[in-house]
C-alpha positions, 0 to 999 in steps of 0.5 A: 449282407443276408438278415442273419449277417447282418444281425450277427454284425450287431450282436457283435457291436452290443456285444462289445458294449456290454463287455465294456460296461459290465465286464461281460457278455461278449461271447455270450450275446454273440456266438449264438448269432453267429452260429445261426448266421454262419454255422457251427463250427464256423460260428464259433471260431469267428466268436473265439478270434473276435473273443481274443482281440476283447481279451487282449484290449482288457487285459491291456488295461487291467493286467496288474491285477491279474492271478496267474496262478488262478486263471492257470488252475482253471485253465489246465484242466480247461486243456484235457477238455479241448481235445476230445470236443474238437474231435467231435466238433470235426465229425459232426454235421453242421445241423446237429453241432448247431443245435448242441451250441444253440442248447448250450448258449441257452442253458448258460443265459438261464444259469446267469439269468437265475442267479445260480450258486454252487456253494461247492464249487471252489478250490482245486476240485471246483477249479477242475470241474469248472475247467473241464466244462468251461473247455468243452462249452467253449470248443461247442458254442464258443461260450466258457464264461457262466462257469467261471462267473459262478466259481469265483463268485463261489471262490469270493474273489476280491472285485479288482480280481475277477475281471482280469484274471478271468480275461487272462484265462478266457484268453488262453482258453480261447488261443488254445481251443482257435487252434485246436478248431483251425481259423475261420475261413473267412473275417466278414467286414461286418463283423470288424465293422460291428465291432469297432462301432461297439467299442466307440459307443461303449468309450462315448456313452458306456459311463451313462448306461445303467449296469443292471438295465445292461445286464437285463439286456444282455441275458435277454439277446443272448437268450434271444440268440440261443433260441435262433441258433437252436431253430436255425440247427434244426432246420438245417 
C-alpha cells in the first residue's frame, strides 16, 4: 500500500468517527484523501459508495425523524445539477478535475470553519440554490454537506431533524450523482478496513470524545486533505 493509500485508509477510519460523534464530517475529511490517492473521478466515486453505506447505517437508526418532503426540496433541484457536472467530469483530464475537487474541499472546510451564515438562504428559493450547488459540488469532489449545513441552520430546523433529513437527502443525492458517474473500478481493502476500524472506535470511545475538539479536528484534516488533493492535481 503506497503512502497516499494508506493515508486515505485512515481519512476514512476518522472520518467514520467524526460522522458518529458529531453528525458530520465524513465526506468532508475523506474525499480529499481519496481524490489525492486515487484521482478524480476515481476519488470521488469510492467517497460517494463508501457515503452511501454511512447514510443508509444513520438513517437506520434515525429514520423516524426524517422530513420527507424537505430533504425532496433540496433534493430536485439537486437532480438538474448532476447532469450537465457528470458530463464534464467524463471530458476533463484527471490533473485538472483534481484540481477543481481540491479547491472546492478547500472552500467548503473554510465556509464551516468560518461559521458563515446566509440569513437568505431558506425557503424554496434557498432550497433551490442550495440544491443545484450541493448537486454540482457533489458529482466534482464528492463534498454536498456545508451547504446543506448552512440552509437548515438558516431554515431553523428543530435538532432531532437535521441529522436524518440531511442523511435522507445526502443518501439520494449520493445514489443518484454514483450512477451518473458509474462505480469505481476497484473497492481497495484499505478502505473497507479503514472504515470498520472507525466505526468500532467511534461505538467504544465516541461517548468520551469532546464535540467541539472534534469539530476542530475534522475542519483541520479536511483543510489538510484540500491542500494535498490540490498539489497532487497540479502536479499531475
Amino acid at each position: 500500500m503506497s503512502g497516499a493509500a494508506l493515508l486515505a485508509a485512515l481519512a476514512v477510519a476518522v472520518g467514520v468517527a467524526a460522522q458518529s460523534v458529531t453528525g458530520f464530517g465524513f465526506s468532508l475529511v475523506c474525499a480529499p484523501f481519496l481524490i489525492a490517492a486515487y484521482r478524480a473521478p476515481t476519488g470521488v466515486q469510492l467517497n460517494l459508495l463508501l457515503s452511501l453505506v454511512v447514510n443508509l447505517v444513520v438513517l437506520g437508526r434515525e429514520h423516524r425523524h426524517a422530513d420527507p418532503r424537505a430533504a425532496g426540496l433540496l433534493l430536485a433541484p439537486a437532480l438538474v445539477a448532476i447532469v450537465p457536472a457528470a458530463y464534464a467530469v467524463h471530458r476533463l483530464s484527471p490533473g485538472p478535475l483534481t484540481v477543481a475537487a481540491g479547491v472546492v474541499c478547500f472552500a467548503a472546510t473554510a465556509a464551516m470553519a468560518a461559521g458563515a451564515r446566509l440569513p437568505r438562504l431558506s425557503g424554496r428559493l434557498g432550497a433551490a440554490v442550495v440544491g443545484l450547488l450541493s448537486g454540482a459540488m457533489n458529482t466534482v469532489a464528492g463534498i454536498s454537506g456545508p451547504p446543506v449545513v448552512l440552509f437548515a441552520l438558516n431554515a431553523r430546523w428543530p435538532p432531532e431533524r437535521v441529522r436524518p433529513t440531511m442523511q435522507l437527502f445526502f443518501l439520494g443525492l449520493n445514489a443518484l450523482t454514483l450512477a451518473s458517474l458509474g462505480p469505481p473500478p476497484r473497492l481497495p481493502p484499505g478502505l473497507v478496513i479503514g472504515f470498520a476500524a472507525g466505526w468500532l472506535a467511534a461505538r467504544r470511545f465516541g461517548h468520551r470524545a469532546s464535540l467541539p475538539a472534534v469539530q476542530k479536528g475534522t475542519l483541520l484534516l479536511a483543510a489538510a486533505g484540500g491542500a494535498v488533493a490540490l498539489a497532487r492535481g497540479l502536479t499531475t
